[in-house]
C-alpha positions as CSV (number, residue, x, y, z in Angstrom):
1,X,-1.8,19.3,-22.6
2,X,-4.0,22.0,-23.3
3,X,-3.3,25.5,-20.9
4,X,-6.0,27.3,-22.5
5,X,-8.9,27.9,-20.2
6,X,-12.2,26.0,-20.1
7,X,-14.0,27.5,-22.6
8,X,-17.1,29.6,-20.6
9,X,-15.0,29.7,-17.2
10,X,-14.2,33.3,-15.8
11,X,-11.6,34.9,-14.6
12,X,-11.5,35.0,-10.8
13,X,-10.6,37.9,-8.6
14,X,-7.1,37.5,-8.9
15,X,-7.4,37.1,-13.5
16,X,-6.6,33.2,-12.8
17,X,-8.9,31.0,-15.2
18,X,-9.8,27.1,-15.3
19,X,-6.4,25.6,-16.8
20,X,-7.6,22.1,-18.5
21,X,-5.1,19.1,-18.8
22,X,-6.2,16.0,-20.2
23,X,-7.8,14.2,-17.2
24,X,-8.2,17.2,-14.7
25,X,-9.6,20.6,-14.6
26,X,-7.6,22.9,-12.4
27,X,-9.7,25.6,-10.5
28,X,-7.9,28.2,-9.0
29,X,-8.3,28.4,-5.0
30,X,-10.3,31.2,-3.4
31,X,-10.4,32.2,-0.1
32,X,-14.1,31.4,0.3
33,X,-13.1,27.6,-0.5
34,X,-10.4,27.9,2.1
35,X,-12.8,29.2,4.6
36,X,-15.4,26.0,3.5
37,X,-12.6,23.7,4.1
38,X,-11.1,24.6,7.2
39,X,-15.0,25.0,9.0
40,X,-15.3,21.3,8.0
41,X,-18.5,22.8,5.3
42,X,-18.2,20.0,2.4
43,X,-22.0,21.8,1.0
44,X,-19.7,25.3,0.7
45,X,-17.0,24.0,-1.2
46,X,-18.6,21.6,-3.4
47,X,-21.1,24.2,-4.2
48,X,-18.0,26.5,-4.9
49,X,-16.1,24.0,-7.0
50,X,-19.6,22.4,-8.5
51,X,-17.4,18.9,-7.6
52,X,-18.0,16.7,-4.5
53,X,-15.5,16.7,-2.3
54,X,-12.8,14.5,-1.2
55,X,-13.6,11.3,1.1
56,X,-11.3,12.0,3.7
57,X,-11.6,16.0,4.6
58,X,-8.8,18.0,4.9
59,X,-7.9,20.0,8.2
60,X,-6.3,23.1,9.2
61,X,-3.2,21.3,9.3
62,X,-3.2,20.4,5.7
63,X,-4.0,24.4,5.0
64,X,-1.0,25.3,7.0
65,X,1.4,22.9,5.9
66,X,-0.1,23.7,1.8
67,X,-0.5,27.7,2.0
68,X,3.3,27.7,4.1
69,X,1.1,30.5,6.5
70,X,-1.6,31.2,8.9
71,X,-5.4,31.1,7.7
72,X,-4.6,35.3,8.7
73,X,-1.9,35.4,6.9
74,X,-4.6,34.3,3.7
75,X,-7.1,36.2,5.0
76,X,-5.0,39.4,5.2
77,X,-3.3,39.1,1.7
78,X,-5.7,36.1,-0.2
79,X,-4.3,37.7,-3.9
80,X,-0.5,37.3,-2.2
81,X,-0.7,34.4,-0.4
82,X,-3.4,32.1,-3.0
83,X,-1.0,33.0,-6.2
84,X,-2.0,30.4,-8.8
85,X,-3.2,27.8,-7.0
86,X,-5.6,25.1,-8.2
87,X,-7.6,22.4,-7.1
88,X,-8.0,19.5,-9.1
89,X,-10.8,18.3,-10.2
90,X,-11.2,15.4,-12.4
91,X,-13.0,15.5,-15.9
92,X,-13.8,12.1,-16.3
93,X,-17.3,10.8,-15.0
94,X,-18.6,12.7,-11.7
95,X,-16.7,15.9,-10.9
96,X,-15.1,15.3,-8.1
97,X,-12.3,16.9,-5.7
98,X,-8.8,14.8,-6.3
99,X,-6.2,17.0,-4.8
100,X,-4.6,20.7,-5.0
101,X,-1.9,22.4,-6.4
102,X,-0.3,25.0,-3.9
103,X,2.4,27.6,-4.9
104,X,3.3,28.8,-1.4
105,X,2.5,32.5,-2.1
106,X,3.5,35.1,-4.9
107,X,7.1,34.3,-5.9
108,X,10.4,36.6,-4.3
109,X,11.7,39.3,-5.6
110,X,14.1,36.9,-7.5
111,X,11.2,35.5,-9.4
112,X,11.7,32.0,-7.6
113,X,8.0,30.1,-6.9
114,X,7.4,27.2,-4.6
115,X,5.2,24.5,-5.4
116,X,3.8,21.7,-3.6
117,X,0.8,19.0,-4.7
118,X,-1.1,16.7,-3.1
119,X,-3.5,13.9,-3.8
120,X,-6.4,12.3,-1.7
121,X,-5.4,8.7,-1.2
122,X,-8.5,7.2,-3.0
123,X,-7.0,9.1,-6.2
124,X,-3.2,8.5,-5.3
125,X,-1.2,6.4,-7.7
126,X,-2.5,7.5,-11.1
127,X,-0.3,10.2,-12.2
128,X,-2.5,13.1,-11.3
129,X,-0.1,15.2,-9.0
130,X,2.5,15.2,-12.1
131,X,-0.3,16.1,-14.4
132,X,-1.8,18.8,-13.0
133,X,1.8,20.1,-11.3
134,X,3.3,20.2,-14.8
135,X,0.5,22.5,-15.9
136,X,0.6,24.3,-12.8
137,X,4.7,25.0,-13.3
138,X,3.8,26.2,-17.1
139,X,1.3,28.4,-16.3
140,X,3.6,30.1,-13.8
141,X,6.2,30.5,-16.3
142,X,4.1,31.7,-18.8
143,X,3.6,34.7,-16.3
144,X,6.9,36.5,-16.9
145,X,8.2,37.3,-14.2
146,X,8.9,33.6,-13.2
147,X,12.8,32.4,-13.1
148,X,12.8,29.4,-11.3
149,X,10.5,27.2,-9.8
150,X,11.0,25.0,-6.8
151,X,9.9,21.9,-4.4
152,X,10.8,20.5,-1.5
153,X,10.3,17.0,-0.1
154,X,12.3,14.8,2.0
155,X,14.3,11.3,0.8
156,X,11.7,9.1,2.6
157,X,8.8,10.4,0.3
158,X,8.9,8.8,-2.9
159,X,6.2,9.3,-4.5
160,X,6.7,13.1,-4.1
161,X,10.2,12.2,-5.3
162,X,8.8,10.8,-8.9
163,X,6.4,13.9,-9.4
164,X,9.6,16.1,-9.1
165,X,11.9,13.8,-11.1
166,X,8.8,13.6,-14.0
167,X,8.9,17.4,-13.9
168,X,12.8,17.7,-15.0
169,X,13.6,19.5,-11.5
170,X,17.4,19.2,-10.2
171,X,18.5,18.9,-6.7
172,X,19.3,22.2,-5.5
173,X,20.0,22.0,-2.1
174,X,20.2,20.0,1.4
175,X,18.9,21.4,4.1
176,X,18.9,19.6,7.6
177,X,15.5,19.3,9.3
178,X,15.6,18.3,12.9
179,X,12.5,16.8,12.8
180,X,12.8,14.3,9.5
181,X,16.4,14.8,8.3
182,X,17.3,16.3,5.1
183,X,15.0,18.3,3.6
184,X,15.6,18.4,-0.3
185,X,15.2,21.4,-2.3
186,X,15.1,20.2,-6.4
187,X,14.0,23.6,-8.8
188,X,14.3,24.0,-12.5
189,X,14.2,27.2,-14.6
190,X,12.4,28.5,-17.1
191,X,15.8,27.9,-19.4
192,X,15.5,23.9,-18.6
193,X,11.9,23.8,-18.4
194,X,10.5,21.6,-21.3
C-alpha cells in the first residue's frame, strides 16, 4: 500500500493530500462536497471529485449518521469536524465515487479517533472498506498525536464486523443501545497497529 500522495495532487485547506492504495484513491472531504451532497447536486460533487458519483445518492441522514454532527456543526468548524476524511474513489477504469472514509471529527484530548466507512452497494463485497480504512487508520497514526483509534458497529452487522477484524482492532467495550442492542466498541493502538 502506498501512503504517499498522488503525485501532482495538492494539499487541501486543512494540509490533507490524495492518499493512493492499490485499487482506490482516497480524496479528502471538503465542505463544498458536503454541501453538493446534501443539496442532492451530483454535477457539484463530481466536478469536485473529477469522479461520477455514486448510483444511489446519499442523504442528509447518511451525513449525520457519518460526520456524528449537524451539517452546522461542519459548517461552523469544517477543519474540526472533516479531520482526515476521504472519499474513495476507485483507480481502475472510470473514476468513480465508491464510498467514504469518516473519522468522526478531530480526535480527544486523549488522542483517541473514531472511524467509520461505508460502501455504495453496487461496490460492496470487494474489500474496498478494509482497503481504504486501513490506509485511513495509518495515515492517522502517522500524525502523532494519535493513541488509539476506534469503531463501533453492532453484532448484527457483519460485514462491518470483517472490516474491523481485518484491521487487528479488539473489542473494547459493550455498550447497550435501546434501539439495536449492544453497541460494540473494538479500537487498537498505535503499539498493536501493524
Amino acid at each position: 500500500m502506498n501512503l504517499q500522495p498522488v503525485p501532482g495532487s495538492a494539499p487541501d485547506a486543512r494540509g490533507d493530500e490524495v492518499l493512493c492504495t492499490e485499487r482506490l484513491w482516497l480524496i479528502p472531504v471538503t465542505l463544498p462536497m458536503v454541501e453538493a451532497v446534501l443539496s442532492g447536486d451530483r454535477v457539484a460533487l463530481e466536478r469536485l471529485t473529477r469522479a461520477r458519483g455514486p448510483e444511489a445518492w446519499p442523504g442528509p441522514e447518511l451525513i449525520h449518521r457519518g460526520f456524528g454532527a449537524s451539517i452546522e456543526a461542519v459548517r461552523a468548524a469544517p477543519i474540526q469536524r472533516l479531520w482526515g476524511d476521504r472519499l474513495m474513489v476507485s483507480r481502475d477504469g472510470e473514476r468513480r465515487l465508491v464510498g467514504s472514509v469518516v473519522f468522526h471529527g478531530k480526535p480527544d484530548e486523549d488522542g483517541v479517533a473514531e472511524v467509520g466507512y461505508g460502501v455504495e452497494q453496487a461496490s460492496q463485497g470487494r474489500g474496498f472498506a478494509t482497503e481504504a480504512t486501513r490506509a485511513c487508520v495509518a495515515w492517522a497514526f502517522d500524525q502523532g498525536h494519535v493513541t488509539t483509534v476506534r469503531a463501533t458497529t453492532f453484532p448484527f452487522h457483519r460485514a462491518s464486523l470483517r472490516v474491523i477484524e481485518k484491521l487487528g482492532m479488539r473489542l473494547h467495550d459493550t455498550v447497550p443501545d435501546p434501539l439495536w442492542g449492544d453497541r460494540l466498541i473494538y479500537g487498537v493502538d498505535r503499539a498493536s497497529w501493524v
